[in-house]
C-alpha angles and dihedrals in degrees: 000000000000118000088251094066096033091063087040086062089042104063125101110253116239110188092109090046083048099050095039100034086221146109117183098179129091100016122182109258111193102172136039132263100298140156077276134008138229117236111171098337087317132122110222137169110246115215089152104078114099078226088133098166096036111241108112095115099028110137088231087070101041092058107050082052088054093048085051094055092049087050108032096021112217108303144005089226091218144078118264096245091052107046096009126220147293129261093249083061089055100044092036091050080052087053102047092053103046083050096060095036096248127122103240147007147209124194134207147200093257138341092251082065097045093059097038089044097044099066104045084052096047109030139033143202087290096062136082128227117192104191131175117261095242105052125129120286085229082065104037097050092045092053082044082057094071099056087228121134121271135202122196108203123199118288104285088339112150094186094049086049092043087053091044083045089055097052101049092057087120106053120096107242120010122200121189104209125194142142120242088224120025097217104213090064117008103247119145130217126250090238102157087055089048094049096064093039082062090048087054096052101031090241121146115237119225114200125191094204087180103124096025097052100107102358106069133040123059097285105027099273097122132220101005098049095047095050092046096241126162136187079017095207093190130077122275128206137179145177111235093190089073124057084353089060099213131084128269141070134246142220120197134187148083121355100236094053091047090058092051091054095052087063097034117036113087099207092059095039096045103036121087105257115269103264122271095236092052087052096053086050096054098056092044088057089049090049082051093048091043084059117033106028106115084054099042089039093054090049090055096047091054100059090045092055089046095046090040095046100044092042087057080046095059094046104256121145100251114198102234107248135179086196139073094271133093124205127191128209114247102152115200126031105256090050094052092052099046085053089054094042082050089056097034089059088054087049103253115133111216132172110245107201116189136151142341080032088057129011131290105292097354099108126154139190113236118214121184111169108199121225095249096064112110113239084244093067100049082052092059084051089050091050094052091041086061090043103057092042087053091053090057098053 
């Protein structure tokens, strides 16, 4: 291949930016996560960030970053295994795991990192991984990474699991992967259910809590919590840049396997150290969520269910969820990006998923409304949203 072709094949494709005359992705952000947010020089109403709790931008957590900074400065400028960690690293891991009920955590540069880095440190090409369908690429390309067999089973299907199960007796390890909240349309799995059927068959669950970390669950904890279980056996792993409103990924476990992965997974050992700052913002956002959930949590519930209720009012296909999220209908591609260029030139922000995220002509508009949204501002989204359904007749 000469250099020409190659960056001939390498070049995006724009036929949905051309038919549509929009490009929803990479917008320029120029504020924080406000009541409202600035998007070249615009105020718009931002039902996209995954801020479900709102405090993204709270001062609390500002400050203790800040404090970090003064303290720590901004990096270590090293990886973990080579010049170790600060104190904030040993007492936050301690934290996060008593937070989600587990004996130990690692945590990681990002999410993304944590799942591609935990299988090539925990299976090989003998063992079997049955994953759901609709799991997250970062874990599906870290389990492809191992050249083992894997089996996707139907969405949130546990016969579907239990038959997969039966016909991968003879592997030599078996993991059963799924997320808590599957993000482009709020279900939940069935975890407690897929958790025994890992007991029956001696197989080890894998869990993605990233958007049920505090969001679900009584208190906030997420997908434990929620689904009652206790001495949880499997792996556990979460975003923190998400309800936690900071940067970074977790894996939670057993100790023994924890320790294990600080000397064995690639994407920990070979990345630079999550900064100090970020570190020292994420425990104060578990200390707020530790303390003002049920407030917070309510807040956000209620938006959902307003959004949610009015939106099936005014006609709109709404995506059945059991979670804080609302996703609308849109079908192709070029459906689902006219519908977000419609909302983004009355300055609401939505989060147009199409394919290859979700499958061919089954996009969907994604709408999380953060807790620190006013009521007055989920009203002016309603209002558009009626609008735009009225002008289409």
């Amino acid at each position: 291949m000469s250099t020409k072709e190659f960056y001939e094949l390498h070049q995006l494709n724009i036929e949905l930016k051309r038919k549509t005359g929009f490009n929803p992705y990479y917008v320029n952000v120029q504020s924080g996560l406000n009541d409202s947010i600035i998007i070249d020089g615009k105020e718009f109403i931002n039902l996209a960030a995954n801020n479900y709790l709102g405090i993204a931008n709270d001062i609390r957590i500002k400050e203790a970053t800040i404090n970090a900074i003064n303290k720590y400065g901004l990096s270590l400028c090293a990886t973990p295994i080579a010049l170790g960690g600060t104190d904030l690293y040993k007492s936050l891991s301690q934290k996060l795991s008593d937070f989600v009920g587990l004996e130990s955590s690692i945590i990681y540069p990002s999410c993304y990192q944590a799942n591609n880095g935990l299988f090539p440190a925990i299976a090989d090409k003998n063992d079997v991984i049955i994953i759901d369908q609709f799991s997250h690429s970062s874990l599906i390309e870290g389990a492809r990474t191992v050249g083992c067999k894997i089996r996707p089973f139907l969405h949130n299907n546990l016969d579907s699991l239990e038959k997969n199960l039966k016909n991968s007796l003879k592997h030599k390890q078996v993991f059963v992967v799924t997320e808590s909240v599957f993000s482009t349309e709020g279900s939940i799995a069935p975890f407690a259910e897929i958790v025994e059927l890992c007991k029956i068959f001696d197989a080890i669950p894998v869990i993605d809590d990233s958007h049920g970390i505090g969001v679900i669950g009584k208190n906030g904890k997420g997908i434990l919590e929620h689904s009652g279980i206790k001495d949880y056996q499997g792996i556990y792993t979460a975003s923190l840049g998400k309800s936690i409103a900071n940067s970074g990924g977790m894996i939670s476990g057993k100790k023994t396997l924890i320790d294990y992965l600080k000397y064995y997974s690639p994407h920990l050992v070979y990345s630079t150290s999550i900064a100090p700052s970020i570190l020292a913002g994420i425990e104060k956002a578990i200390c707020i969520i530790e303390e003002e959930f049920e407030v917070l949590g309510n807040k956000m519930w209620k938006y959902r269910n307003k959004l949610r209720d009015a939106l099936i009012e005014f006609g709109y296909g709404v995506r059945s969820s059991s979670a804080p999220i609302t996703s609308i209908v849109t079908g192709p591609s070029v459906d689902t990006l006219l519908f977000a260029k419609e909302l983004y030139n009355r300055n609401v922000l939505a989060t147009p998923f199409i394919y290859p995220s979700v499958p061919e002509n089954q996009g969907v508009i994604r709408l999380i409304a953060g807790a620190n949204l006013e009521e007055k501002t989920i009203d002016r989204a309603l209002h558009i949203f009626k609008e735009i359904k009225e002008s289409q007749g």
